[in-house]
N, C-alpha and C positions, 0 to 999 in steps of 0.2 A: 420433462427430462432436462436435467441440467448439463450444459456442456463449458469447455474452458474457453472464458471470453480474452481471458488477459493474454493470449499467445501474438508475438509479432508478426506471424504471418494476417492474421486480419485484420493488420494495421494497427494494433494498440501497441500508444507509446506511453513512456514513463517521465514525469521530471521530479526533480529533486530538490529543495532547499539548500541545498551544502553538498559538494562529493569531494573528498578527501584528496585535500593539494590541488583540487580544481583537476584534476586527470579523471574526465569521462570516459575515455576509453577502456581505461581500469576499473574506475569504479563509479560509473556513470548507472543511474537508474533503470537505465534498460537492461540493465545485465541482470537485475531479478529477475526480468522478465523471459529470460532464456531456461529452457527446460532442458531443453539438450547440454546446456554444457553445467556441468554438478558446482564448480568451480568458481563461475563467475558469480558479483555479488556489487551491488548500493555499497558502499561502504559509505557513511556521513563522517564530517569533519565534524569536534569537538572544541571545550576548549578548558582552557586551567577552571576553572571554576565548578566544570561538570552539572553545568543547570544547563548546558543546549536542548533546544527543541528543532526539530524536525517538521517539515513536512513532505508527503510522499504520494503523486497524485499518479494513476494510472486515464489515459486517458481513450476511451476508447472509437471513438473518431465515426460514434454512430448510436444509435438509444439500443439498452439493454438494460434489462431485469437480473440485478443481481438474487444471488441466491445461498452463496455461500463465499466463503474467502479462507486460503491456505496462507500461514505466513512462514517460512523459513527461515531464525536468523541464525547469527552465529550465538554460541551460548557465550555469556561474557559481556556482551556486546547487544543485550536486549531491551529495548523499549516497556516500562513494563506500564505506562501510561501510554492509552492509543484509543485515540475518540475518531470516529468514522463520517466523515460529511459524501452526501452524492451533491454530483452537477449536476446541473441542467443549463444547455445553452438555450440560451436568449435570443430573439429578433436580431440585437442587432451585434450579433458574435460574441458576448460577454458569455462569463458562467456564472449561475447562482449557485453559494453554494446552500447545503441544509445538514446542520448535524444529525444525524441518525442518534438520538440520545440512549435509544432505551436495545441496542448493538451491544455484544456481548462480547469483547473484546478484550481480553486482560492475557496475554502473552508469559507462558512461563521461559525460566532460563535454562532449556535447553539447545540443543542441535536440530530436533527433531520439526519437520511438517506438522504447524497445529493449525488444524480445522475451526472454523469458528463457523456454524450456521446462522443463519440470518432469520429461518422462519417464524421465529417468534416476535418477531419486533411488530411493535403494532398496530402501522400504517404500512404495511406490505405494498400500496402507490406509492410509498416515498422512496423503493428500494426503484424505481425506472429513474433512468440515467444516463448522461452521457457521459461524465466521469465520475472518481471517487477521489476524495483526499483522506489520507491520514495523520493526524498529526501524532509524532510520538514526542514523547517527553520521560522521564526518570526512568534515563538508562542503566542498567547495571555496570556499565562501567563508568569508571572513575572519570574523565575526561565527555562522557555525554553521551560519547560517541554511538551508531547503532550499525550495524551487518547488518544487511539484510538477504541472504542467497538467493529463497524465491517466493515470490508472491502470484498465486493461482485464485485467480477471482473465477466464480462459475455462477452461472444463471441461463437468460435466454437474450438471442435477439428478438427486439419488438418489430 
């Protein structure tokens, strides 16, 4: 039975490569990670050129088996490139990461919560973890930039 890992009350936090004007409080990475509030949201900084890349690590501050991942962004504003790496900490507090390659990941542009399952991938050990990164890249919008409202990772603790 799969349950929501990514919630703040069990301590999973979020960090960001970029958040828009540097104002975390507005639009700081944790705020995808709020379910209660519809509103809050990642917003990433962009830039004239519109080639930025992102990345977007949830960390969850303990080993768990992912098993699925929700992403919610804004439509406009969507990452339509996003390759999947899990952590694993290390002996001596570093993290490894590892791309999950064969993650099925391709984000359409809408508003809407899209579910991405994970069962098929075809080292289902390499889904045990103590975090995940994403990288996104080719945004829909012109500037680079990505929304993100919310991201719902679900699997198990180990």
């Amino acid at each position: 039975m799969s349950t929501l890992l990514s919630c703040p009350s069990t301590g999973t936090t979020a960090k960001a490569s970029s958040v828009l004007n540097n104002n975390a409080k507005l639009y700081g990475a944790n705020n995808a990670l709020d379910n209660q509030n519809e509103s809050t949201s990642w917003y990433s900084d962009g830039n004239s050129d519109g080639d930025a890349e992102h990345s977007y690590i949830v960390n969850f501050h303990r080993k768990v088996t992912i098993s699925s991942i929700g992403l919610q962004f804004q439509g406009g504003f969507v990452a339509e490139g996003c390759k999947l790496f899990v952590g694993r900490r290390m002996s001596e507090g570093k993290v490894e990461w590892k791309e999950i390659s064969d993650a099925y990941i391709e984000p359409e542009n809408v508003n809407t919560l899209q579910k991405f399952e994970l069962d098929e991938c075809e080292k289902q050990d390499d889904l045990e973890c103590d975090a995940i990164k994403f990288a996104f890249s080719d945004s829909t919008d012109f500037y680079g930039r990505v929304i993100l409202y919310k991201i719902e990772v679900y699997g198990k603790d180990c």
